[in-house]
ZAVONU-79085 format. One line per field, with one value per atom (N, C-alpha, C): x, y, z; residue in three letters. Coordinates in pm, 1 decimal, always signed. Example, Ala and Ser with C-alpha at 12.3 -4.5 7.8 and 13.67 -1.06 7.14 Angstrom:
2
c1 = c(+1319.0,+1230.0,+1320.0,+1285.0,+1367.0,+1290.0)
c2 = c(-569.0,-450.0,-330.0,-225.0,-106.0,+3.0)
c3 = c(+780.0,+780.0,+780.0,+708.0,+714.0,+787.0)
rest = c(ALA,ALA,ALA,SER,SER,SER)
! end
This chain:
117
c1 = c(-5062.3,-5043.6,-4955.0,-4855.9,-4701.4,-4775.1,-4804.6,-4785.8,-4638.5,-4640.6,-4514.4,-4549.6,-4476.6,-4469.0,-4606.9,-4586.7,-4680.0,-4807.6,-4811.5,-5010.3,-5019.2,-4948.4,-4942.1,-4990.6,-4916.3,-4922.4,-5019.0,-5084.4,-5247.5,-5317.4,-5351.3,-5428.5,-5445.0,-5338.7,-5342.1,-5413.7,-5346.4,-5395.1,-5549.0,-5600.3,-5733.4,-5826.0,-5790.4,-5883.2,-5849.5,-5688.1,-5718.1,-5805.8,-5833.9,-5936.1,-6057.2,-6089.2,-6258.2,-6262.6,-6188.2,-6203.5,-6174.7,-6082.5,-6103.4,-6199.5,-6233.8,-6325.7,-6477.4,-6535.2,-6623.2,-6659.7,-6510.6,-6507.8,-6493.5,-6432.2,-6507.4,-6641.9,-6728.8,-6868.9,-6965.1,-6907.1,-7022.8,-6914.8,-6862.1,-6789.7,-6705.4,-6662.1,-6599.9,-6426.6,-6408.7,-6304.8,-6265.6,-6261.0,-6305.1,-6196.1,-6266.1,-6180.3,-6100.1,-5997.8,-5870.0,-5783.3,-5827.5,-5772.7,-5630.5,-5581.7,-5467.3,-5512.6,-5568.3,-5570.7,-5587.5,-5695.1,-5716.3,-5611.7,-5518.4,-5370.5,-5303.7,-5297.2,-5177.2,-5254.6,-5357.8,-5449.9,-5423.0,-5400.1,-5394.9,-5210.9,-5174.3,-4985.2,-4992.9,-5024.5,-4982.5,-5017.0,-5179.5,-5255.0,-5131.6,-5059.3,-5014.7,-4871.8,-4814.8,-4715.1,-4723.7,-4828.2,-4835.3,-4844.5,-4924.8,-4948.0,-4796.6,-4705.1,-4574.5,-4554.7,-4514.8,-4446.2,-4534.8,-4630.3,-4696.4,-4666.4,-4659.2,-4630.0,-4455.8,-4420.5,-4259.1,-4223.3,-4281.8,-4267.5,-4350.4,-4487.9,-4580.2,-4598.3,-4602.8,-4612.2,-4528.0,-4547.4,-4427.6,-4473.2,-4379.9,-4376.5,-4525.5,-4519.5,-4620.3,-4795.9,-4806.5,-4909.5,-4926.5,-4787.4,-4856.1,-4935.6,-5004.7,-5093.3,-5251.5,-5233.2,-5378.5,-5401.8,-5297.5,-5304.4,-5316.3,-5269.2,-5322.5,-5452.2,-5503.4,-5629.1,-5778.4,-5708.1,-5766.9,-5778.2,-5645.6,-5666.0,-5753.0,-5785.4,-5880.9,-5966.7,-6022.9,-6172.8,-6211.0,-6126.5,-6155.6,-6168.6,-6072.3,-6124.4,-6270.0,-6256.5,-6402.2,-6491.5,-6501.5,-6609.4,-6660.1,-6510.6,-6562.5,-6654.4,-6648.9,-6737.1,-6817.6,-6881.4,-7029.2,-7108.2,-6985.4,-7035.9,-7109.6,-7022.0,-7137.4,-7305.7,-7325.6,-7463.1,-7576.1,-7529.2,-7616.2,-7693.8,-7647.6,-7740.2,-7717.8,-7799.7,-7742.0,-7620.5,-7650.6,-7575.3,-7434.4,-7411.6,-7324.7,-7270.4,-7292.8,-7267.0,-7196.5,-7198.0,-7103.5,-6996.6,-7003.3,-6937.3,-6812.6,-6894.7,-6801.0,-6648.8,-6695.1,-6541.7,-6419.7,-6486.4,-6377.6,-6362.2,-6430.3,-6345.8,-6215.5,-6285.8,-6193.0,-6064.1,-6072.6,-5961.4,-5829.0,-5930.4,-5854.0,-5787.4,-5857.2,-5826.0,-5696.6,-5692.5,-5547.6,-5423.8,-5409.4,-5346.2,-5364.7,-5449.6,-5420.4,-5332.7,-5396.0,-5321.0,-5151.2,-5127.5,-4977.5,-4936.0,-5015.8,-4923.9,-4928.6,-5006.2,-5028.4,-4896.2,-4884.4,-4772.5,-4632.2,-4602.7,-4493.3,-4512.9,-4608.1,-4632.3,-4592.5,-4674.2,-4661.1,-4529.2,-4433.3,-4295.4,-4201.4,-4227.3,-4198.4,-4157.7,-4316.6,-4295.2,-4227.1,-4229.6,-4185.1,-4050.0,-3985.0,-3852.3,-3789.7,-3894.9,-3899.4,-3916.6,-3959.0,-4007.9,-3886.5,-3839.9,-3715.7,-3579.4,-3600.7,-3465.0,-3451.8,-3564.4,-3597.0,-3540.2,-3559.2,-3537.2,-3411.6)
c2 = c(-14949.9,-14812.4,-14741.6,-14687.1,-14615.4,-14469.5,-14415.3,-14291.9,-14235.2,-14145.2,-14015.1,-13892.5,-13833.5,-13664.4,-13578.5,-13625.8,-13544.1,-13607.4,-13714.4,-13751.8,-13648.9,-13660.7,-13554.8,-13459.4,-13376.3,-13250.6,-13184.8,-13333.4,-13296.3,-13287.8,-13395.2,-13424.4,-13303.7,-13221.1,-13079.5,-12980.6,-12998.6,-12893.3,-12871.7,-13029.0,-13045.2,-12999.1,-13043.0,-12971.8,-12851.5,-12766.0,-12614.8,-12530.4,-12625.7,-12570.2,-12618.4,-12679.4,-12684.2,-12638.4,-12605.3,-12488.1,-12373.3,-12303.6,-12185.7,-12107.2,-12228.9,-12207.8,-12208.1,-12312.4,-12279.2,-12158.0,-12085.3,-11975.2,-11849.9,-11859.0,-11756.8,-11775.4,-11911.0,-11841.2,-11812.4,-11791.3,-11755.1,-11656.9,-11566.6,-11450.0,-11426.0,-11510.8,-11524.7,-11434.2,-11486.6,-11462.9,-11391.6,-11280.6,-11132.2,-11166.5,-11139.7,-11203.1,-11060.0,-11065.4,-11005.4,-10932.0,-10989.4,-10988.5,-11058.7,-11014.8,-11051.5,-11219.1,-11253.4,-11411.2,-11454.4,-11372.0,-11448.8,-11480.3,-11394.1,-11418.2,-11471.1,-11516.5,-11594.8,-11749.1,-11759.0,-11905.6,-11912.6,-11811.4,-11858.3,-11870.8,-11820.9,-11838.2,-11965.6,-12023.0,-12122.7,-12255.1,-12240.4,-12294.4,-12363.2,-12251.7,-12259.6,-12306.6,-12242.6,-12299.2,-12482.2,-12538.9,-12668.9,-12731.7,-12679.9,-12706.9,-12742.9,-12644.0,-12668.8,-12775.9,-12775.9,-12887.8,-13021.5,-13067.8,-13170.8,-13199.9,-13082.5,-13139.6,-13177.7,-13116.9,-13141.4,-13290.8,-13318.5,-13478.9,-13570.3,-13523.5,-13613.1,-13660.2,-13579.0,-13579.1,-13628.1,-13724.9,-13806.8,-13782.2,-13822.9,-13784.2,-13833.2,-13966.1,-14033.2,-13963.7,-13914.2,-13863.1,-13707.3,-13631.4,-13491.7,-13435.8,-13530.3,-13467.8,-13518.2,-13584.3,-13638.1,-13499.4,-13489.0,-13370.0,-13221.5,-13214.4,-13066.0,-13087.3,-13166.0,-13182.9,-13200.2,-13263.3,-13239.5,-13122.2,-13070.7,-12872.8,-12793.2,-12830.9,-12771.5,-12778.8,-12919.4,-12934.2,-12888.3,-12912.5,-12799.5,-12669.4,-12578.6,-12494.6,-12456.3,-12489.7,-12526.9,-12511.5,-12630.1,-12668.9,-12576.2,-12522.8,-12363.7,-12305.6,-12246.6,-12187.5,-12212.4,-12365.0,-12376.0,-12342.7,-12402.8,-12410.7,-12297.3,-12147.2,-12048.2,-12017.2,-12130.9,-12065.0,-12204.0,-12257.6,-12340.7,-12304.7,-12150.2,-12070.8,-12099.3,-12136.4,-12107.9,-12259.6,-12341.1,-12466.1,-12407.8,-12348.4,-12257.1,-12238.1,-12095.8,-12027.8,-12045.4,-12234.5,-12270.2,-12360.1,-12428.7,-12522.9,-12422.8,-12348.9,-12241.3,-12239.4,-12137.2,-12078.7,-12178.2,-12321.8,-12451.0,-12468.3,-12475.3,-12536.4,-12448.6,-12336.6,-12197.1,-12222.2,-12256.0,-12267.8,-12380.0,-12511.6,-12644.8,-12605.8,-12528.1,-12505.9,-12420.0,-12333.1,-12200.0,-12333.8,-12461.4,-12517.0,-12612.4,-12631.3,-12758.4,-12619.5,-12511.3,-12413.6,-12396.8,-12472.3,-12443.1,-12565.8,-12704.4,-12828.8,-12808.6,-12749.2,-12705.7,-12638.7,-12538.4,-12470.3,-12552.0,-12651.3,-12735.3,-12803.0,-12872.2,-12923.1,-12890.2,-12843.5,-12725.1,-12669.1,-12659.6,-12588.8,-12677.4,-12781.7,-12927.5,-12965.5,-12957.8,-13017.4,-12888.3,-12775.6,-12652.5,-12682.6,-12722.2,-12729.4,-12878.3,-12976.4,-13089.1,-13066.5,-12982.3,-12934.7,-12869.9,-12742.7,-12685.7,-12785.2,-12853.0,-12938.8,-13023.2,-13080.9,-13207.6,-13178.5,-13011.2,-12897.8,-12861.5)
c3 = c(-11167.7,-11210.4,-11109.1,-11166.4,-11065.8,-11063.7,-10895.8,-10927.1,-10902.2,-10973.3,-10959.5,-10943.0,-10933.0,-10905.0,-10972.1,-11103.2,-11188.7,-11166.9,-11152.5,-11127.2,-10972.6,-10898.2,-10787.9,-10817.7,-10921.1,-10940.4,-11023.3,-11100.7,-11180.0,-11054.0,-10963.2,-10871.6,-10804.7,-10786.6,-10668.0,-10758.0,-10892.3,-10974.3,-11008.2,-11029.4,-11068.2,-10931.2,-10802.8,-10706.4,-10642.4,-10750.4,-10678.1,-10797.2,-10894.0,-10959.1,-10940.5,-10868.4,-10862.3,-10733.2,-10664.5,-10516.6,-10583.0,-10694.4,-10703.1,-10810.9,-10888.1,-10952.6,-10894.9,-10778.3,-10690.2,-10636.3,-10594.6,-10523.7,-10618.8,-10746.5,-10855.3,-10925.9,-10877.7,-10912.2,-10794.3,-10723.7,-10578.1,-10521.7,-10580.4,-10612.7,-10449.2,-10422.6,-10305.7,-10316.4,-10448.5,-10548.5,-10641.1,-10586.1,-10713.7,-10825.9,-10978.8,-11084.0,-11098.8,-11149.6,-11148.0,-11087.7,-10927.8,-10775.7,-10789.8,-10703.8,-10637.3,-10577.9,-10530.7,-10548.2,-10702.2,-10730.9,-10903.4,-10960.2,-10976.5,-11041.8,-10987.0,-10842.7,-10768.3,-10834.9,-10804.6,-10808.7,-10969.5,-11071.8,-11213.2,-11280.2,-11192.3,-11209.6,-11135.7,-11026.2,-10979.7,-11071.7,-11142.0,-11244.0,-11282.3,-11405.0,-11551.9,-11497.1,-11349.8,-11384.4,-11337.8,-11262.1,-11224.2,-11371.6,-11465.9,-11629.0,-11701.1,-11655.1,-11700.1,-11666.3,-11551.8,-11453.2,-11521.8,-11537.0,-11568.0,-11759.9,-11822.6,-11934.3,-11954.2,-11870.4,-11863.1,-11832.1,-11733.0,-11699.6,-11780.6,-11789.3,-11835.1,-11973.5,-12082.5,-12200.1,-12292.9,-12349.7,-12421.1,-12567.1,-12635.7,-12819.7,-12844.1,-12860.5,-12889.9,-12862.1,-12720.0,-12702.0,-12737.9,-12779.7,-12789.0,-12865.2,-13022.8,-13112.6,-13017.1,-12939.4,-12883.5,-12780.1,-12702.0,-12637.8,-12663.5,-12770.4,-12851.2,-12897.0,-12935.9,-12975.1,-12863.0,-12740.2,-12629.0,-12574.2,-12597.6,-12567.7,-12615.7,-12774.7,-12833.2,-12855.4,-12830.0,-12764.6,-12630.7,-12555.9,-12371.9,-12397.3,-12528.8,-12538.2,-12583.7,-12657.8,-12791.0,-12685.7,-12583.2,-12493.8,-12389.8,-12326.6,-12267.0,-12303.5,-12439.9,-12466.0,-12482.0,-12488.6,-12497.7,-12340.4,-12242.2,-12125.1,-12045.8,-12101.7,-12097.8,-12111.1,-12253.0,-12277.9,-12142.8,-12072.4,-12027.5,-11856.1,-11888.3,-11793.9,-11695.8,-11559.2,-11420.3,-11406.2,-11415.1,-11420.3,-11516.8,-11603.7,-11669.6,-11594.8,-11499.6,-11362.5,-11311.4,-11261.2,-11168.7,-11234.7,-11334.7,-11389.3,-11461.5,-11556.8,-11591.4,-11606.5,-11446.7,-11368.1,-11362.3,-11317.6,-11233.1,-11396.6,-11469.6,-11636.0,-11693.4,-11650.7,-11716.7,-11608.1,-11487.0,-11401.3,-11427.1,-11517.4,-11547.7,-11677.0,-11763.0,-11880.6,-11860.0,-11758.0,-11713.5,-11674.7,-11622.6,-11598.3,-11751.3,-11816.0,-11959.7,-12083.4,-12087.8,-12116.0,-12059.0,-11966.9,-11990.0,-11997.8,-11992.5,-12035.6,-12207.4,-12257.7,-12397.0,-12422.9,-12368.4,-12415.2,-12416.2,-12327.7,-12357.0,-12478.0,-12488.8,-12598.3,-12755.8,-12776.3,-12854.3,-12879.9,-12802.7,-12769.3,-12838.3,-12712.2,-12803.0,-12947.6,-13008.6,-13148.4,-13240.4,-13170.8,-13277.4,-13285.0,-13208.9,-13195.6,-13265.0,-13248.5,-13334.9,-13507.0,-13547.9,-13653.8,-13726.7,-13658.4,-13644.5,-13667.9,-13576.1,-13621.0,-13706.7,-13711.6,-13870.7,-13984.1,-14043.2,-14143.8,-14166.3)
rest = c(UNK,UNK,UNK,UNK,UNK,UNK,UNK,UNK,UNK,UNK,UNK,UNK,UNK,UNK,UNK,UNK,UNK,UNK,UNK,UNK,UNK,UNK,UNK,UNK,UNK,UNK,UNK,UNK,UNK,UNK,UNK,UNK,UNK,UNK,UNK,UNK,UNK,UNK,UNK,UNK,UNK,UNK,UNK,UNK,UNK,UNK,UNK,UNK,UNK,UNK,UNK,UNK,UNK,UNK,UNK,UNK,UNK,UNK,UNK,UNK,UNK,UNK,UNK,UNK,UNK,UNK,UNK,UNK,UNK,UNK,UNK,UNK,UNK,UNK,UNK,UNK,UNK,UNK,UNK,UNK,UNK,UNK,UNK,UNK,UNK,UNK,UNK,UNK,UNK,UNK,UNK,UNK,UNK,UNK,UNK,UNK,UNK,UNK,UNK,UNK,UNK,UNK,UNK,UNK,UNK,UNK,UNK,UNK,UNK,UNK,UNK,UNK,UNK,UNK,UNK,UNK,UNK,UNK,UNK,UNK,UNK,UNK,UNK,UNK,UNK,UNK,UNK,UNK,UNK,UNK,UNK,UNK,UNK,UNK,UNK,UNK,UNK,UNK,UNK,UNK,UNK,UNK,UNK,UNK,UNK,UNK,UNK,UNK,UNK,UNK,UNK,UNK,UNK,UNK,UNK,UNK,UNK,UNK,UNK,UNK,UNK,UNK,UNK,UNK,UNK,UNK,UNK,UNK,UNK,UNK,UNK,UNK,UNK,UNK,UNK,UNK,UNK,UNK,UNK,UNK,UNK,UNK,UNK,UNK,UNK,UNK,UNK,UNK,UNK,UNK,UNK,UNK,UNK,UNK,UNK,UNK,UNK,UNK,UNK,UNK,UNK,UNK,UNK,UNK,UNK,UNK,UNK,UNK,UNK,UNK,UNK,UNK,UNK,UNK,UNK,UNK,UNK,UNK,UNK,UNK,UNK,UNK,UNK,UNK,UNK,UNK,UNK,UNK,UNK,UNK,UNK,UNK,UNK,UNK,UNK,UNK,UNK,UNK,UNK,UNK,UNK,UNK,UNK,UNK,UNK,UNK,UNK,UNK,UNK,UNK,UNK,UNK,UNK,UNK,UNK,UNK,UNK,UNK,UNK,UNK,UNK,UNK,UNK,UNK,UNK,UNK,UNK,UNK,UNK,UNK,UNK,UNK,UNK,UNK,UNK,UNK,UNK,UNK,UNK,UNK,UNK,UNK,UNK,UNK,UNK,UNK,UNK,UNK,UNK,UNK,UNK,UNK,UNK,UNK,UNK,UNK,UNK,UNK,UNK,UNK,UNK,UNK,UNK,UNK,UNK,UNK,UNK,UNK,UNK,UNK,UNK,UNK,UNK,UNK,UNK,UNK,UNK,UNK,UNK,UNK,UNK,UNK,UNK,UNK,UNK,UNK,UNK,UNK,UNK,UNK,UNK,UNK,UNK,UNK,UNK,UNK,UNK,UNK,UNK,UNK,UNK,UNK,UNK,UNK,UNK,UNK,UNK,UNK,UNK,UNK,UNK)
! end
């Protein structure tokens, strides 16, 4: 297995979300602070960067569909009370970075769609 750039750039992404998501549920991390938004721009744009390199034709209907079960799943993750609490935040943080490999995606096939026509 070759790494490159982008397994890099999940790898950073995936543990600046379970550190900043740690640190928005033991409120270390006031939500719609000036870190909150630096830590959620940096998210979405690493999300770019990873669907830009990473995402090939073949896989992007698996990946929209993975988007929308992470979303889906968020929301259950709320109702499971204090264990909720903490898991939460770090999902909602992964989801701000799968939220922008989504958006390539997505971008992607519109324009695939577009031109087919």
């Amino acid at each position: 297995m070759k790494w490159g750039v982008d397994k890099y750039l999940f790898m950073v992404g995936a543990g600046l979300a379970l550190v900043a998501g740690l640190a928005d549920s033991m409120s270390w991390m006031m939500e719609g602070g000036v870190v909150a938004i630096a830590v959620s721009t940096v998210l979405a744009v690493l999300g770019l960067a990873i669907g830009l390199m990473n995402i090939k034709d073949n896989e992007s209907v698996a990946f929209a569909v993975f988007a929308l079960g992470l979303s889906v799943g968020l929301l259950a993750l709320g109702l499971l009370g204090i264990v909720g609490a903490y898991i939460s935040p770090i999902m909602v943080r992964f989801g701000t970075m799968v939220a922008g490999t989504a958006l390539v995606v997505c971008t992607t096939g519109l324009f695939k769609t577009m031109k087919a026509k």
